[in-house]
Each structure stands twice: as structure tokens, then as C-alpha cells.
N, CA, C and O atoms as a CHARMM CRD file, in Angstrom:
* protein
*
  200
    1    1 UNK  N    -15.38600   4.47400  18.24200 PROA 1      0.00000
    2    1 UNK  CA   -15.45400   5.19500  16.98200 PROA 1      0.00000
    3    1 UNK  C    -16.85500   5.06800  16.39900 PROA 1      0.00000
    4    1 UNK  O    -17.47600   4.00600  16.44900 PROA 1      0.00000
    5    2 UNK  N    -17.24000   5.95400  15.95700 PROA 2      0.00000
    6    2 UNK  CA   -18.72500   6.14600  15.06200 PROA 2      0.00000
    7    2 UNK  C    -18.45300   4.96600  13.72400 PROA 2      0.00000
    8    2 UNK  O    -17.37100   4.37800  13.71300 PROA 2      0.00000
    9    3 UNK  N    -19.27800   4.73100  12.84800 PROA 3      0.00000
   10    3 UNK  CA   -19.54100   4.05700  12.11700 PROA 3      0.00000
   11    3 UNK  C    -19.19500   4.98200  10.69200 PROA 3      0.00000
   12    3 UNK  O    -18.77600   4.39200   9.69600 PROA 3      0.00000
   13    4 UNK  N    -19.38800   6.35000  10.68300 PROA 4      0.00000
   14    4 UNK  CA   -18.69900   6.75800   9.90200 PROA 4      0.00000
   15    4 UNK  C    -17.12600   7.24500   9.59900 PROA 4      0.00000
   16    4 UNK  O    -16.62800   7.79800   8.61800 PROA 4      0.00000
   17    5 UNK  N    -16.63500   6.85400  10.70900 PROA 5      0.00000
   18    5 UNK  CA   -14.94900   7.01000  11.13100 PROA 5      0.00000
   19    5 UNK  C    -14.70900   6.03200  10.28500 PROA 5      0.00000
   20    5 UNK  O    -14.18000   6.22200   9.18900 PROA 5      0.00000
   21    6 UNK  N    -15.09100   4.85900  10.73700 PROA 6      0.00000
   22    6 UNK  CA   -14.91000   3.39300  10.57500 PROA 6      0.00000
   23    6 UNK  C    -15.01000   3.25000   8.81700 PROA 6      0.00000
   24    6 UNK  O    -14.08000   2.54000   8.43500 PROA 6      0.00000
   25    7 UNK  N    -15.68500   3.62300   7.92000 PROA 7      0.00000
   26    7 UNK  CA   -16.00800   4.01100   6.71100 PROA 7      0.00000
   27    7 UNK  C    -14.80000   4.63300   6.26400 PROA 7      0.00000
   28    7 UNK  O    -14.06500   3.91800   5.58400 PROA 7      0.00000
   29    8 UNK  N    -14.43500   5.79300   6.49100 PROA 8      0.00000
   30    8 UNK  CA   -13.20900   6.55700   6.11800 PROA 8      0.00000
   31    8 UNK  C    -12.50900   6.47600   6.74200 PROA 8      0.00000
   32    8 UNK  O    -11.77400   7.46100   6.67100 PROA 8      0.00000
   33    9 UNK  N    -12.12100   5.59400   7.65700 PROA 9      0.00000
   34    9 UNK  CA   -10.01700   5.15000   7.90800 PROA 9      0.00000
   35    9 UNK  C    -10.02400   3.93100   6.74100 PROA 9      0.00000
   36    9 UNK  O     -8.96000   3.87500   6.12400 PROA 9      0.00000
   37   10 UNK  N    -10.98900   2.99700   6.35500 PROA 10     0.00000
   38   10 UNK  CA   -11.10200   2.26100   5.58300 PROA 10     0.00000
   39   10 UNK  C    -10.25000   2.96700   3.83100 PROA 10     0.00000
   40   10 UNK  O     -9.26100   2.49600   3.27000 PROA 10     0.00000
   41   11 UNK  N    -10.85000   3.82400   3.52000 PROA 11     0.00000
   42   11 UNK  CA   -10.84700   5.07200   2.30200 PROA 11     0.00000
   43   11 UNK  C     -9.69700   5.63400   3.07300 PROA 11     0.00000
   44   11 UNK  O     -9.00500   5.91800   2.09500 PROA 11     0.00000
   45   12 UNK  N     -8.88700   6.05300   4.22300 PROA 12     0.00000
   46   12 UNK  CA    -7.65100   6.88200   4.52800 PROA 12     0.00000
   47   12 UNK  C     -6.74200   5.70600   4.33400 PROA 12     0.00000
   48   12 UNK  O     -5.86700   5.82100   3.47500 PROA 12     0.00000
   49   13 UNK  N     -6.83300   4.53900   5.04600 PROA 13     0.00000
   50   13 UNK  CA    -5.60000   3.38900   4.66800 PROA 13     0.00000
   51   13 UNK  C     -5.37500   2.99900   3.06500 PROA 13     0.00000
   52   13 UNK  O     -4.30700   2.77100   2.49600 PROA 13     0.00000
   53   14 UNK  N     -6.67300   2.99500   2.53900 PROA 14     0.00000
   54   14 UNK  CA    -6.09700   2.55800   0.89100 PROA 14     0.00000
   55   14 UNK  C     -5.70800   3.88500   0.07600 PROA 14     0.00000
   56   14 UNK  O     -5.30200   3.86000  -1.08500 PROA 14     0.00000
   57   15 UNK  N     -5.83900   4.73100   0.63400 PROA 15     0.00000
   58   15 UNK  CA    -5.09800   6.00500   0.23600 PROA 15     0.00000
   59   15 UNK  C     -3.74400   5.97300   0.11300 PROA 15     0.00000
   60   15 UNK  O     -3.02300   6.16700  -0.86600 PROA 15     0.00000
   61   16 UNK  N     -3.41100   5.60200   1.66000 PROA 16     0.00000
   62   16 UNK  CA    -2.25800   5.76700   2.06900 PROA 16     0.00000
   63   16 UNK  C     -1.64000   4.98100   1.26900 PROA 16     0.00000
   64   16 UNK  O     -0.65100   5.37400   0.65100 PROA 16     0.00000
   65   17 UNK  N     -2.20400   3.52700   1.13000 PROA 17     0.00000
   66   17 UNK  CA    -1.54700   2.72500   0.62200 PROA 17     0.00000
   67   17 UNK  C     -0.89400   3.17500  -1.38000 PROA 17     0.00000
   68   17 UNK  O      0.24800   3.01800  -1.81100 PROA 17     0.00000
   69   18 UNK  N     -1.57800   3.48000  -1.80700 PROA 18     0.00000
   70   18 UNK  CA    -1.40300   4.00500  -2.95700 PROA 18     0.00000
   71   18 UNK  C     -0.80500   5.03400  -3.34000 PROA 18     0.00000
   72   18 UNK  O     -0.31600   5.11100  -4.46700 PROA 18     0.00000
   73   19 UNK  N     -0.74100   6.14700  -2.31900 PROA 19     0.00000
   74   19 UNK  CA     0.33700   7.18100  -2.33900 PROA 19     0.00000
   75   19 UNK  C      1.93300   6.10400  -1.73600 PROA 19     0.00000
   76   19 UNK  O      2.96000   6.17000  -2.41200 PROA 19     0.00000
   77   20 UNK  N      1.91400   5.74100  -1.21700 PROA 20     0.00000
   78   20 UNK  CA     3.44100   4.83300  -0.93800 PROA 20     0.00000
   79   20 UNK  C      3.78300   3.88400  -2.34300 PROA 20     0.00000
   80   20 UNK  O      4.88900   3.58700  -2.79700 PROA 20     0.00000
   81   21 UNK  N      2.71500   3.60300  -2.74100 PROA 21     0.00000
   82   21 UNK  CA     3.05900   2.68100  -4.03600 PROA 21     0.00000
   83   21 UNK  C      3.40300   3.98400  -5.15500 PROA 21     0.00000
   84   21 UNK  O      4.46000   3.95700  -5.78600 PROA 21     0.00000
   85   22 UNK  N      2.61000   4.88900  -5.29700 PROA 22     0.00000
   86   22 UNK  CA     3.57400   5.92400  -6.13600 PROA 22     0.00000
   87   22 UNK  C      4.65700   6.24000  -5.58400 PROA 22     0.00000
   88   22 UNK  O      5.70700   6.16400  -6.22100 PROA 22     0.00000
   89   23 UNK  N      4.63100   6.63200  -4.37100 PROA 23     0.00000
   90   23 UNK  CA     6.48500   7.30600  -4.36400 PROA 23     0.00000
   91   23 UNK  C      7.67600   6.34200  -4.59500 PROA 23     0.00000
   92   23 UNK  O      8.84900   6.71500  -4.62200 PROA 23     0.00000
   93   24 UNK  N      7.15300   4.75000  -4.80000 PROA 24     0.00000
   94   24 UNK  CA     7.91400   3.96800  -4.40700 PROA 24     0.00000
   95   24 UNK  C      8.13200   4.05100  -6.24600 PROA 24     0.00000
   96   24 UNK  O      9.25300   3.93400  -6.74100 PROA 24     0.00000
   97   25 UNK  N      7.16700   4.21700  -6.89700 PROA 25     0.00000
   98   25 UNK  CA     7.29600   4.19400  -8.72700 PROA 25     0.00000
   99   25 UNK  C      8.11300   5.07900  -9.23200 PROA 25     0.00000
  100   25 UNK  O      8.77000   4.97400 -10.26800 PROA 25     0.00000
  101   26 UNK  N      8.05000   6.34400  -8.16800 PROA 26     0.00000
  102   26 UNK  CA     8.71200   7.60200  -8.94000 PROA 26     0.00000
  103   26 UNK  C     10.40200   7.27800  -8.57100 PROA 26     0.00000
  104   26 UNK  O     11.33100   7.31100  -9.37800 PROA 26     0.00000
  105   27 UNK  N     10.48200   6.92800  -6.94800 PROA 27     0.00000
  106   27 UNK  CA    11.68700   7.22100  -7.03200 PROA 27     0.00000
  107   27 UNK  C     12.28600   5.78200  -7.03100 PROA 27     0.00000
  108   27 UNK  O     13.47500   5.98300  -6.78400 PROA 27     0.00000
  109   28 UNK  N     12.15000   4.76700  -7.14000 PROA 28     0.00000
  110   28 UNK  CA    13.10800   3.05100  -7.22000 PROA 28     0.00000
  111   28 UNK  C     12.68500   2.54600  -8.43300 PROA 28     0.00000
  112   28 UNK  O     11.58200   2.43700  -8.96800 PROA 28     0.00000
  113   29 UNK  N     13.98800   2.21800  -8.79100 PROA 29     0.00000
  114   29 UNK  CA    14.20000   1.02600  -9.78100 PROA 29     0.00000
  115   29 UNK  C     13.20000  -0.29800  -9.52700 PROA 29     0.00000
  116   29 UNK  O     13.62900  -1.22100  -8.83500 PROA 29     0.00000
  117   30 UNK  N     12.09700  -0.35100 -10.00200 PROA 30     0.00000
  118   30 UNK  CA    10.92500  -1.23700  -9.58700 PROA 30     0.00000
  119   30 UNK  C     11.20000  -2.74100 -10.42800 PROA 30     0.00000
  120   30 UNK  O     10.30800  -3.58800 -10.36800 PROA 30     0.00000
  121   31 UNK  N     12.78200  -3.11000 -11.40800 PROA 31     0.00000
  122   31 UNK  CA    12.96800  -3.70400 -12.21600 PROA 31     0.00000
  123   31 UNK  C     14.14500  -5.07500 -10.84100 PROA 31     0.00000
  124   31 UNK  O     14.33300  -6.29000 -10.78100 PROA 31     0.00000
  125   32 UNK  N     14.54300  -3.97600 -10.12500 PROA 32     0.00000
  126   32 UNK  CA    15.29400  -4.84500  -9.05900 PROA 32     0.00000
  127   32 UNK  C     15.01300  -4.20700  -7.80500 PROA 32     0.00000
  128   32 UNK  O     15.73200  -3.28800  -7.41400 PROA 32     0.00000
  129   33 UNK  N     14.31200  -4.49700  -7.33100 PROA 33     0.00000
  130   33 UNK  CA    13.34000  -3.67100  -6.21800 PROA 33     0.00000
  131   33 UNK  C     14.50000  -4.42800  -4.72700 PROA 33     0.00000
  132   33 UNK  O     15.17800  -5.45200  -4.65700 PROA 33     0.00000
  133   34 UNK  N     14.28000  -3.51300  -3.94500 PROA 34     0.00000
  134   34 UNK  CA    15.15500  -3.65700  -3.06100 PROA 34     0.00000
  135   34 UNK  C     14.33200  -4.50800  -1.70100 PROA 34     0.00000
  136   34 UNK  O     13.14000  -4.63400  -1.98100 PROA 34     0.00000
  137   35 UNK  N     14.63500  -5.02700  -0.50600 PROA 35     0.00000
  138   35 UNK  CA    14.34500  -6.18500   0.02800 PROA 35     0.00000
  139   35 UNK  C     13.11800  -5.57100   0.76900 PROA 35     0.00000
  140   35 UNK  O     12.27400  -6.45400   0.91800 PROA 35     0.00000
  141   36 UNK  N     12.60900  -4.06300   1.42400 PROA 36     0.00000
  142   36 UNK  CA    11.68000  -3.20700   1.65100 PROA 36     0.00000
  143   36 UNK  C     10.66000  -3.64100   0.77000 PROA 36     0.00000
  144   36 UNK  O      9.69100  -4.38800   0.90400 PROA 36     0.00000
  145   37 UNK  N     11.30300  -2.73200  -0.51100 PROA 37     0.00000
  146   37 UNK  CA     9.88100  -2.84600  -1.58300 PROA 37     0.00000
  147   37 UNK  C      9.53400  -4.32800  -1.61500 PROA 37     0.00000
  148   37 UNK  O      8.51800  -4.53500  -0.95300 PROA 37     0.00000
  149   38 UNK  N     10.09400  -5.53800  -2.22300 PROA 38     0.00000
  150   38 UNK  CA     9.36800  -6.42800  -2.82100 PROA 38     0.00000
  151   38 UNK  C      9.11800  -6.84800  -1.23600 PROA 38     0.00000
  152   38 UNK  O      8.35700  -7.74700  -1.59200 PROA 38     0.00000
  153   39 UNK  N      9.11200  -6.90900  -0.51000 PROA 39     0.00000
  154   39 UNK  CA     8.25400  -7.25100   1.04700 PROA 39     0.00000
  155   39 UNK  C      7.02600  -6.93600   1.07900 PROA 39     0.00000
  156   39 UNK  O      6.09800  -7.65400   1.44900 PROA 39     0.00000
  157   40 UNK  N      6.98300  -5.94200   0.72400 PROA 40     0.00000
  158   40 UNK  CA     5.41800  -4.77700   0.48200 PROA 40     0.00000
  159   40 UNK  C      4.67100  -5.04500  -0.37200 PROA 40     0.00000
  160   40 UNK  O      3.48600  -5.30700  -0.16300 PROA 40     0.00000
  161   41 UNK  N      5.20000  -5.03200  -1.47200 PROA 41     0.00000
  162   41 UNK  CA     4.63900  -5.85900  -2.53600 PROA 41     0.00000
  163   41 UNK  C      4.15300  -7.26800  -2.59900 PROA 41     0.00000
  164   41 UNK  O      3.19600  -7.65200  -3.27100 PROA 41     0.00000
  165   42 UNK  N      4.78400  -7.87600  -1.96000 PROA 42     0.00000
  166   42 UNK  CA     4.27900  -9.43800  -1.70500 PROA 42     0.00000
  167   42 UNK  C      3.05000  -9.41600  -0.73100 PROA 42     0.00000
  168   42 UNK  O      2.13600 -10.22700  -0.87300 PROA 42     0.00000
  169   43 UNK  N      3.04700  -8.30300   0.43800 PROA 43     0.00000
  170   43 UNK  CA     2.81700  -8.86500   1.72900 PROA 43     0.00000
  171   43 UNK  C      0.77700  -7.96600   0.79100 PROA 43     0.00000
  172   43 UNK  O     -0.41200  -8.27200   0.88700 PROA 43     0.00000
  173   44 UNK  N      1.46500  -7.02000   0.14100 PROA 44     0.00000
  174   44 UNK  CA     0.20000  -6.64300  -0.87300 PROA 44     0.00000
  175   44 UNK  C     -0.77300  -7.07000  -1.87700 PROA 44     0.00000
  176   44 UNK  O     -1.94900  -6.80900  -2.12800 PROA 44     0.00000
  177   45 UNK  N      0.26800  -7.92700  -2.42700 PROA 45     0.00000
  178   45 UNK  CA    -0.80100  -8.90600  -3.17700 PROA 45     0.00000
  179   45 UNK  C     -1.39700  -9.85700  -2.64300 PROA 45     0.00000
  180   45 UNK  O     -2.45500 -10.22100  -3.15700 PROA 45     0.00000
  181   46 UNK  N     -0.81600 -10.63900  -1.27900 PROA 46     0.00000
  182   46 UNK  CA    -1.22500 -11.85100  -0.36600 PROA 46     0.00000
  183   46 UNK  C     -2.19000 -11.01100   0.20800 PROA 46     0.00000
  184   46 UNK  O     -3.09700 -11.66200   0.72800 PROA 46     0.00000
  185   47 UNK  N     -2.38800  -9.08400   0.35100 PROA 47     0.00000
  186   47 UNK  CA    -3.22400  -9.13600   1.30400 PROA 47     0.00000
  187   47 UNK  C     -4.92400  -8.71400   0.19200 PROA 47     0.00000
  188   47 UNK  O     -6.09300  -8.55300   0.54400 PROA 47     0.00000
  189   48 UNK  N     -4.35100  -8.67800  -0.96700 PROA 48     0.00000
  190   48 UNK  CA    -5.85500  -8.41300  -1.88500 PROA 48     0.00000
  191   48 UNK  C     -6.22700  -9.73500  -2.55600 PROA 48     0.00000
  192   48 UNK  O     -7.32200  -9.88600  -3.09700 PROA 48     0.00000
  193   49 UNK  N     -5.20200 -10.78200  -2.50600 PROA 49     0.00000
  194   49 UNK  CA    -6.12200 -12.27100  -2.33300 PROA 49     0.00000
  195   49 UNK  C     -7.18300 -13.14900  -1.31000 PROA 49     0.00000
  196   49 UNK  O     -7.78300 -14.20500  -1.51300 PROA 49     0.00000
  197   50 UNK  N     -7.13900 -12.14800   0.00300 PROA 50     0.00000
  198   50 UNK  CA    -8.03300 -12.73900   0.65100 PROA 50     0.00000
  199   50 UNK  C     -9.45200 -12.10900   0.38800 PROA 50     0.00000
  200   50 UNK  O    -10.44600 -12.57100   0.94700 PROA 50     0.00000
């Protein structure tokens, strides 16, 4: 891969990631989140602490 691929899958994954965190706002009860969501959520915040 070129070096500018490498740049924007970087910018396409946190995309992605943020469109899944909205659909997950619009359509679930985010108050008792089901065993999916809070997985994601955990495995999300452990992964923007490193």
C-alpha cells in the first residue's frame, strides 16, 4: 500500500467507527445496553487509552 492509502484507511476506520456508534445511539436503549454494545464500548475506551 502507498503511504497515502495508509493515511486514509486510518480516517476510513474512525469513520466507520463513529457511524456504528451513531446507529447504535439512534436505535438502543444506551441506559441498559445489551452484551454487543457495552463490549464495544469497553473494548473502545481501553482502545483510546493507549
Amino acid at each position: 500500500m502507498t503511504e497515502g492509502w495508509k493515511d486514509q484507511q486510518a480516517l476510513f476506520l474512525r469513520l466507520r467507527e463513529i457511524i456504528v456508534v451513531v446507529g447504535m445511539y439512534w436505535s438502543r436503549d444506551l441506559s441498559q445496553p445489551d452484551g454487543w454494545t457495552r463490549d464495544f464500548f469497553t473494548r473502545q475506551s481501553n482502545a483510546d487509552r493507549k
